[in-house]
C-alpha positions in Angstrom: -34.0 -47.0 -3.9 -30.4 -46.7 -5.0 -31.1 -43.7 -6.5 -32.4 -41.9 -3.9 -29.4 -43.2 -1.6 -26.8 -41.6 -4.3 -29.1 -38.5 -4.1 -28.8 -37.9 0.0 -25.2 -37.1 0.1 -25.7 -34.0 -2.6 -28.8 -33.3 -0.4 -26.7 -33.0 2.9 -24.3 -30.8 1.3 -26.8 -28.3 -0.2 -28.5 -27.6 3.1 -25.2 -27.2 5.0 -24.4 -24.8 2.2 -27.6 -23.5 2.5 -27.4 -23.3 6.4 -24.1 -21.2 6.6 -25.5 -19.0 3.8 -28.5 -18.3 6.4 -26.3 -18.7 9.2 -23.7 -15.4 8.3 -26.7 -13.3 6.9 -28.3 -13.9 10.9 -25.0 -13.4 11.9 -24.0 -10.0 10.6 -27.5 -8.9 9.3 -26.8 -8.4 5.9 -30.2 -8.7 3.7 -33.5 -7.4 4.7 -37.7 -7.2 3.6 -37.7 -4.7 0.7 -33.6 -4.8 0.0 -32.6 -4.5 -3.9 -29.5 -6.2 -4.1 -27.4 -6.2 -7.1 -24.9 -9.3 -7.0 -21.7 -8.9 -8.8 -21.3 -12.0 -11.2 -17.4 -12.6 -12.5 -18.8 -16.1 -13.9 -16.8 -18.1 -12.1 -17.9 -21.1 -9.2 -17.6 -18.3 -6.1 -20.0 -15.7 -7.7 -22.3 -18.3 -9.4 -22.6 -19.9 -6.4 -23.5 -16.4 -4.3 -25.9 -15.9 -7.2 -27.6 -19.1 -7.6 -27.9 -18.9 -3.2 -29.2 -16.1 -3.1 -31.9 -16.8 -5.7 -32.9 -20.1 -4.3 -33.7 -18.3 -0.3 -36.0 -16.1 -2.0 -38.7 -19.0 -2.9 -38.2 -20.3 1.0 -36.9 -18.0 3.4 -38.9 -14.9 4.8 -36.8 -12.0 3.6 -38.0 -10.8 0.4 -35.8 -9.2 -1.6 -34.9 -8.5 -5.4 -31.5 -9.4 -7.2 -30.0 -7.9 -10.3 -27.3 -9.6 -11.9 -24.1 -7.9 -12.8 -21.6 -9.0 -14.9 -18.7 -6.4 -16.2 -17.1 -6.8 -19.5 -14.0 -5.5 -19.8 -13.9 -5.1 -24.1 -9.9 -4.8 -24.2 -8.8 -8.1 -21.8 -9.3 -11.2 -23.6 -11.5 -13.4 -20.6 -14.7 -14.7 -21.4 -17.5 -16.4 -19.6 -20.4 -18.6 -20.6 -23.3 -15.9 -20.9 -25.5 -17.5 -21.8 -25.8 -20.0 -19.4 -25.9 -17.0 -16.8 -28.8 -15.1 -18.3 -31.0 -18.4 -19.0 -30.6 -18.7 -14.9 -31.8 -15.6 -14.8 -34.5 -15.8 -16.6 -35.4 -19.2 -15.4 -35.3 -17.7 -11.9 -36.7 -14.0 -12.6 -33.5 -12.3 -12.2 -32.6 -9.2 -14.0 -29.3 -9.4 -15.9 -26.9 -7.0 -17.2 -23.3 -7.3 -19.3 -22.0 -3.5 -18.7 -19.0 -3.3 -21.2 -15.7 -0.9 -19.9 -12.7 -0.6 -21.6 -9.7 0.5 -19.2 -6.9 2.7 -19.5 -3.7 0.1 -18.5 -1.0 2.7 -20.1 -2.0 5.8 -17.3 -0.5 4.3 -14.2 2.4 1.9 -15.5 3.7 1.6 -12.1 0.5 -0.8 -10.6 -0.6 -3.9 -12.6 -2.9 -4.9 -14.8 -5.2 -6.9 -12.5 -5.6 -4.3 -10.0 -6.1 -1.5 -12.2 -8.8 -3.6 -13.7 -10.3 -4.9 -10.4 -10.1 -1.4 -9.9 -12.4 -0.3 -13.1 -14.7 -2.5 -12.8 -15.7 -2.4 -9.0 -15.9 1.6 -9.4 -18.5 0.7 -12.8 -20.1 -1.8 -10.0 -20.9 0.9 -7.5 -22.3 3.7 -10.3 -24.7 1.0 -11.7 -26.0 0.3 -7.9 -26.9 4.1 -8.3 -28.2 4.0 -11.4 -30.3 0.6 -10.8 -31.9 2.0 -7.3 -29.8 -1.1 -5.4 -29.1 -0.2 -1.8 -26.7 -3.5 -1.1 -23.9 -5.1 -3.7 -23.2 -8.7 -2.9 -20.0 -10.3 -3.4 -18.6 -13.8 -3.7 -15.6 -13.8 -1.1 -15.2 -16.3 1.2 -13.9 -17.4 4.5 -10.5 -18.3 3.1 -10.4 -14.7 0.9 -10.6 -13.1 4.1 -8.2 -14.8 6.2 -6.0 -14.3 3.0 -6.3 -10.9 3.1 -5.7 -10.8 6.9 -2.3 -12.6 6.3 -1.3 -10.5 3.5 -2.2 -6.9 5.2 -0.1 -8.0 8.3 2.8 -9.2 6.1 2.8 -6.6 3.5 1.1 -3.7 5.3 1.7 -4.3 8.9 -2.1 -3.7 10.0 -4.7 -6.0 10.9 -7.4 -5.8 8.4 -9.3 -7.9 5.8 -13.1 -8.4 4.7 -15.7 -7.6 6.5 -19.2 -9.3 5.9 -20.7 -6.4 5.8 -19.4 -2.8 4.8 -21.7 0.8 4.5 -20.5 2.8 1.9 -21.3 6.3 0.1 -22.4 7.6 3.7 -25.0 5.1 4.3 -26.3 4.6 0.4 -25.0 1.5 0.0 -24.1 -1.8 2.0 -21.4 -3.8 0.5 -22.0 -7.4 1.5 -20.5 -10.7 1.6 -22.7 -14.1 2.5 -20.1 -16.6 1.2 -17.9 -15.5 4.1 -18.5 -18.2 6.5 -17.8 -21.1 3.7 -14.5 -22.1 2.5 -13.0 -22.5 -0.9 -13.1 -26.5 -0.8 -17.0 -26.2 0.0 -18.0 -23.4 -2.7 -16.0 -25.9 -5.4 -18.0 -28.7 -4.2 -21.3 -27.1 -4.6 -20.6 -25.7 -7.7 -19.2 -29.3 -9.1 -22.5 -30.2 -7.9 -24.8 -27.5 -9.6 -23.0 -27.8 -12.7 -21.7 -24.5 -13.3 -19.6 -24.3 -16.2 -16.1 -22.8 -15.9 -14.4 -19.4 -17.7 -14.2 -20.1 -20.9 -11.1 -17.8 -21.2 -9.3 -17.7 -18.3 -8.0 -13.3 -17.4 -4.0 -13.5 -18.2 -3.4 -10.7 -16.3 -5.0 -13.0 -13.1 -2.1 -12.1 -10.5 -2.6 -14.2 -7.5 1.1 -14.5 -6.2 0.5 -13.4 -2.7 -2.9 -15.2 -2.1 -1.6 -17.8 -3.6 1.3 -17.6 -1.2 -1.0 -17.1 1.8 -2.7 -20.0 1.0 0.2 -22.1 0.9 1.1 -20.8 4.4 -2.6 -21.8 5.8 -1.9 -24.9 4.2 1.3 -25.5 6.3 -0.1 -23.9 8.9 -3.4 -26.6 9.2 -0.6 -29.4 9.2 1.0 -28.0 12.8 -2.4 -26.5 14.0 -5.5 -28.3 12.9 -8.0 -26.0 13.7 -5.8 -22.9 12.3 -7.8 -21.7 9.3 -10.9 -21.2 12.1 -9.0 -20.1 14.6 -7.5 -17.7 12.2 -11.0 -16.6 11.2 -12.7 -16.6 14.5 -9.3 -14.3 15.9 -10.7 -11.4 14.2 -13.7 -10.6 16.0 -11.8 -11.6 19.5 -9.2 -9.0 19.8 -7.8 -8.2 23.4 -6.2 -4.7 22.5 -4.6 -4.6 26.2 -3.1 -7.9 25.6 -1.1 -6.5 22.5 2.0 -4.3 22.2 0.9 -0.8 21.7 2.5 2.3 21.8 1.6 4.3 25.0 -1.2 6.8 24.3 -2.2 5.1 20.7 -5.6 3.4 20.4 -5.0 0.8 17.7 -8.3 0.5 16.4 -8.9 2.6 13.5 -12.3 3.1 12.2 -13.7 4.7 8.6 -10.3 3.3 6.6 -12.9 1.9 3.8 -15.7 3.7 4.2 -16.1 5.6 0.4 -17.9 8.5 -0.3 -20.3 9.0 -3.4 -17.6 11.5 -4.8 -14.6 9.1 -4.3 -16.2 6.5 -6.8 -15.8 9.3 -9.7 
């Protein structure tokens, strides 16, 4: 009996994760009968979590779809994950699983950092292998709090309002860029992963540059302590937007369309 009282609370938590899973692929359509997606894996609690999600709603939900697993190597950056923990899930939950190893050129473009030109490499080796592996959606592990991030540094730093959307067509229509994580936070994908028992990085990236996220997080942060409801509210904002009600240049239309939208010949 005691056991089964300690067992409840773990239970509540799953289905609520569960439920906004569910909840934000309703919400902006993202996965479909027949879809093949192919789910970048980094190794760490956001894309394990994505991964171990998405695995779980095929046994019970009625979309029926097939994942590949994804993880990118980079040969000359000393990070390391625990593989072999990821491809025993895998196998345990009929998942096919690749380790693609790149090796990236830091030394051509001095001028932008390591982690972006790396991010860089390994998203473009992402898309070609959802090519090559017939995958017509890539699922990624950002979450609510990544976007509202984003949306803090692109008005700060780039003076637009922009971030990341759940769901992004890409390669004129050949691919779908998704994100189902995006209506949970960063304290709730920690929990369930504390909870799952996914292991950590083994070696953590050193070239990890998070000094503006980090910095937009901080300013959440404050922000919750004036404004409870702010990180929603700041969530919620950007799918409410009264363009009359804003200071536009006469004559301009402020929404711009097509700023992400790649073609097949801009990934080579």
């Amino acid at each position: 009996m005691t056991k089964q009282k300690e067992d409840n609370p773990n239970k509540h938590k799953t289905h609520k994760f569960y439920s906004k899973i569910s909840q934000a692929i309703k919400k902006y359509d993202l996965i479909h009968d027949g879809d093949r997606i192919m789910v970048g894996v980094s190794g760490g609690k956001d894309s394990m979590s994505l991964l171990a999600t998405l695995a779980g709603r095929i046994k019970y939900n009625k979309e029926k779809y097939e994942i590949v697993a994804v993880h990118i190597d980079v040969e000359n950056v000393p990070y390391s994950i625990d593989q072999d923990y990821i491809a025993k899930f895998c196998e345990e939950n009929n998942i096919k699983f690749i380790v693609e190893q790149i090796t990236v050129d830091f030394d051509k473009d001095p001028s932008k950092s390591h982690c972006f030109v790396c991010s860089w490499h390994r998203r473009k080796r992402l898309f070609e292998l959802t090519a090559e592996h017939n995958c017509n959606k890539l699922a990624l592990g950002h979450h609510l709090d990544d976007a509202i991030e984003t949306l803090l540094i692109n008005m700060c730093y780039h003076g637009s309002i922009s971030s990341m959307p759940a769901s992004l067509k890409m390669f004129d229509g050949r691919l779908e860029l998704i994100r189902p994580l995006i209506l949970l936070t960063n304290n709730e994908i920690r929990s369930f992963a504390t909870m799952m028992g996914f292991p950590s990085e083994k070696e953590v990236c050193p070239y990890d540059d998070k000094t503006k996220r980090n910095q937009a997080a901080e300013i959440i942060q404050e922000m919750e302590k004036r404004f409870k409801p702010a990180r929603k509210g700041l969530f919620n904002s950007m799918s409410k937007i009264y363009t009359e009600y804003l200071p536009v240049e006469h004559g301009k239309n402020p929404v711009i369309d097509g700023l992400n939208v790649y073609r097949e010949s801009e990934s080579k």
